[in-house]
C-alpha positions in Angstrom: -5.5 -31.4 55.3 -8.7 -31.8 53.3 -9.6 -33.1 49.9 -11.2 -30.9 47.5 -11.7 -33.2 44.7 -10.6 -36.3 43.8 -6.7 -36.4 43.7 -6.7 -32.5 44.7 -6.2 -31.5 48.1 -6.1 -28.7 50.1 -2.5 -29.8 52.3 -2.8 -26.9 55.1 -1.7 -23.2 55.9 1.7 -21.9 56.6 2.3 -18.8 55.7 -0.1 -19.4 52.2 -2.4 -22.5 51.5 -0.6 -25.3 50.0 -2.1 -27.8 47.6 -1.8 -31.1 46.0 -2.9 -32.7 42.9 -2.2 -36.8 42.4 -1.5 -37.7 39.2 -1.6 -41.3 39.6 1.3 -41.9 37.0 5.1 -42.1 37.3 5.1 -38.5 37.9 4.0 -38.6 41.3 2.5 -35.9 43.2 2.3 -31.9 41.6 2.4 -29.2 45.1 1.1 -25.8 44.3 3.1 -23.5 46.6 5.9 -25.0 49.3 4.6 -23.1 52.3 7.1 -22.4 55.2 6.6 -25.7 56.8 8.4 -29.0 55.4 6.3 -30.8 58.1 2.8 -29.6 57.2 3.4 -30.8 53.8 4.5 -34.2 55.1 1.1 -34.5 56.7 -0.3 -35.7 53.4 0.8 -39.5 54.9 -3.0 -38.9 56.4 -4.2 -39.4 53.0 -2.0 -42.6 52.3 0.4 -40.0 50.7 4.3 -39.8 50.9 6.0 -36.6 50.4 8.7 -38.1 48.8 6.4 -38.6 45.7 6.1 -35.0 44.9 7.9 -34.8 42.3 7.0 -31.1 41.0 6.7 -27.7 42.8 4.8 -25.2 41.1 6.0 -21.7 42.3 2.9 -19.2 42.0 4.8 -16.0 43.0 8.5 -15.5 45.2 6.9 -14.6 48.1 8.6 -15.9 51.3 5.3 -17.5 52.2 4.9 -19.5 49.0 8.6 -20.8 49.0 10.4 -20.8 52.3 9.5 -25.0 52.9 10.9 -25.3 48.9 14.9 -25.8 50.2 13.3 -28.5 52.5 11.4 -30.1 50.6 14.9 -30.7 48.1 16.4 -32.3 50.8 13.6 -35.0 51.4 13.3 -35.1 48.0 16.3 -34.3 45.6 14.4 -35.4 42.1 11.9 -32.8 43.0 11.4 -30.2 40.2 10.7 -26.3 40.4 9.0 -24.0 38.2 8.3 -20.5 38.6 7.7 -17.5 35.8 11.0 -15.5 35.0 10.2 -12.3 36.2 9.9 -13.8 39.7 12.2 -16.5 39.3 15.8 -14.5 40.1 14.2 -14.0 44.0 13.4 -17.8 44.1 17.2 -18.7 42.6 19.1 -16.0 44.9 19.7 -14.8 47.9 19.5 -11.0 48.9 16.1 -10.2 47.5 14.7 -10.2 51.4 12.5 -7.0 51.0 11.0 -8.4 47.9 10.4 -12.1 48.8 8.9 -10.3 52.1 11.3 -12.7 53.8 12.2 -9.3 56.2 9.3 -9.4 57.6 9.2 -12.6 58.9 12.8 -12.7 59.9 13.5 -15.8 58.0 16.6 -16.7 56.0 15.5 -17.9 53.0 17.6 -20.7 51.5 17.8 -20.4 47.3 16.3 -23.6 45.0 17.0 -23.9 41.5 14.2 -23.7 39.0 13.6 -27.0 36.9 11.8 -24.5 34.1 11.4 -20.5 34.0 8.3 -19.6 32.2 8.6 -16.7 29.5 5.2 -17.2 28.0 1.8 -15.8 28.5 0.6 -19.6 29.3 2.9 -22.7 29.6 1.3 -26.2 29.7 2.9 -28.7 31.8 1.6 -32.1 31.0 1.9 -35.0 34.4 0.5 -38.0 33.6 -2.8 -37.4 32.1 -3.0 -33.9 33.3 -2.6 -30.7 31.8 -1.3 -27.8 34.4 -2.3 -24.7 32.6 0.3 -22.3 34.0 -0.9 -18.5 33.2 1.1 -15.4 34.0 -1.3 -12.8 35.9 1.1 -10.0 37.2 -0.3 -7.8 39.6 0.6 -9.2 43.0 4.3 -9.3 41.9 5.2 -8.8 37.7 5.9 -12.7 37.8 2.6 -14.0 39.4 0.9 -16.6 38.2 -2.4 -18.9 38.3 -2.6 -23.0 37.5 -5.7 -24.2 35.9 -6.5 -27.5 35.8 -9.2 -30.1 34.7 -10.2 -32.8 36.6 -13.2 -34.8 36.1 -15.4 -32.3 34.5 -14.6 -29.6 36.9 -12.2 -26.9 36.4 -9.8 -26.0 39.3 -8.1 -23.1 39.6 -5.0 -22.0 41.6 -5.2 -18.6 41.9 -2.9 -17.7 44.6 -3.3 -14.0 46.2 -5.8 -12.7 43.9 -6.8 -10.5 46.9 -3.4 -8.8 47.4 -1.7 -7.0 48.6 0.0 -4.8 46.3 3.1 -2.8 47.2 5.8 -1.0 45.6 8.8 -2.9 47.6 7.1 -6.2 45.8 6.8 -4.4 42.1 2.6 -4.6 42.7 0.6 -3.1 39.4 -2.5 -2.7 39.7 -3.5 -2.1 36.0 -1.6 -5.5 35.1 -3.5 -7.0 38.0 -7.3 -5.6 36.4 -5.7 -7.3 33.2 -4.8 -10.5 35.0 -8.1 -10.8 36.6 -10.6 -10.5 33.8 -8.2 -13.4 32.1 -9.0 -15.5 35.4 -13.0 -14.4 34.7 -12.7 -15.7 30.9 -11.6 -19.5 32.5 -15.2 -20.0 34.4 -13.5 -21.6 36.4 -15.7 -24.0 38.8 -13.6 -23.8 41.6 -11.1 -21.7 43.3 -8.0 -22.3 45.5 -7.0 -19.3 46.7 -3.5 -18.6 48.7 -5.1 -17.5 52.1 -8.9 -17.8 52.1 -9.5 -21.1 51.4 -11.5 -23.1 48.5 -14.5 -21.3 47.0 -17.1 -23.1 44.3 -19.3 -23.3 42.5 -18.5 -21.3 39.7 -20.5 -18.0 40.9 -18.8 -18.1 43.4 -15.6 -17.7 42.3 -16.4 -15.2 39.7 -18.4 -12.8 42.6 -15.2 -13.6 44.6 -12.6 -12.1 41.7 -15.2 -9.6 40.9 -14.9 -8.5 44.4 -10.9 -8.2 44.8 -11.3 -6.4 41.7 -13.7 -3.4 42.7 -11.4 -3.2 46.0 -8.0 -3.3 44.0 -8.7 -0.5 41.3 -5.9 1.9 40.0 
């Protein structure tokens, strides 16, 4: 575990990165991504954390990697909240979408978690505490992807979970909507970048050469 920024951290790998933002209100603690590992995430204790404060889950995509630890984490923590885009959010509610969610190939069984919130818009602002969770919908890696942007002192952070891939028919990849979602992600400037398996990249040219990259790679 690592801190990016104050009250963001970067809580580990399992299966994807996992990270934390504090809001230091009564809304606790905001995860980005569950993971596959209820006991990584409990390692925030290092940081004078508890993961029994986390009171929201943001869901980027329903990839087996990003929400295995999610039915765990409910049953430390039954107030915690999930939110996912609706075109991915039928995977994360049910059982039986195992070639989808990738959960085949990992030979897990992945146990179902309602969704608190389903977003149906282009961008959804969730408001904790004095914080503003941009949540944009950039299909590509799956049709209900999406990115978090948020503001913290000055800087802005982005969440922008498997921007590098990989795209796949079993997972309902497009690579046009993923061109579209990634010059949207350009437009933010964003000044730093959290991405789902390569770590944290700043300052701000870096994260543009970084998308720029995954783009030339990823074209139609």
């Amino acid at each position: 575990m690592s801190k990016i920024l104050t009250d963001v951290y970067h809580v580990g790998d399992s299966g994807c990165s996992v990270f934390l933002v504090d809001t230091r209100s009564n809304d606790g603690l905001v995860l980005i991504d569950a993971g596959m590992s209820l006991l990584m995430i409990q390692s925030i204790y290092k940081f004078g954390l508890n993961a029994s404060d986390i009171d929201h889950c943001i869901l980027t995509h329903f990839h087996i990697d990003h929400i295995a630890a999610c039915s765990d984490l409910k049953r430390l923590n039954k107030h915690v909240k999930f939110y996912a885009h609706n075109l991915d959010a039928d995977a994360i509610e049910e059982r039986g979408h195992g070639t989808k969610t990738a959960a085949s190939w990992y030979g897990v069984d992945y146990k179902p978690v309602k969704l608190e919130m389903r977003f149906k818009e282009e961008l959804v602002t969730l408001k904790f505490g004095e914080l503003e969770f941009q949540c944009i919908h950039t299909p590509g890696h799956t049709p209900g992807s999406i990115s978090v942007l948020v503001e913290i002192e000055g800087k802005k952070i982005l969440f922008g979970q498997d921007i590098h891939g990989p795209f796949m028919k079993s997972f309902g990849s497009d690579l046009n909507a993923y061109q579209d979602s990634m010059k949207k992600l350009l437009d933010l400037k964003a000044d730093i970048l959290c991405e789902g398996h390569f770590g944290v990249f700043q300052p701000a040219e870096t994260v543009h050469r970084y998308i720029k990259g995954y783009m030339e790679r990823n074209k139609p």
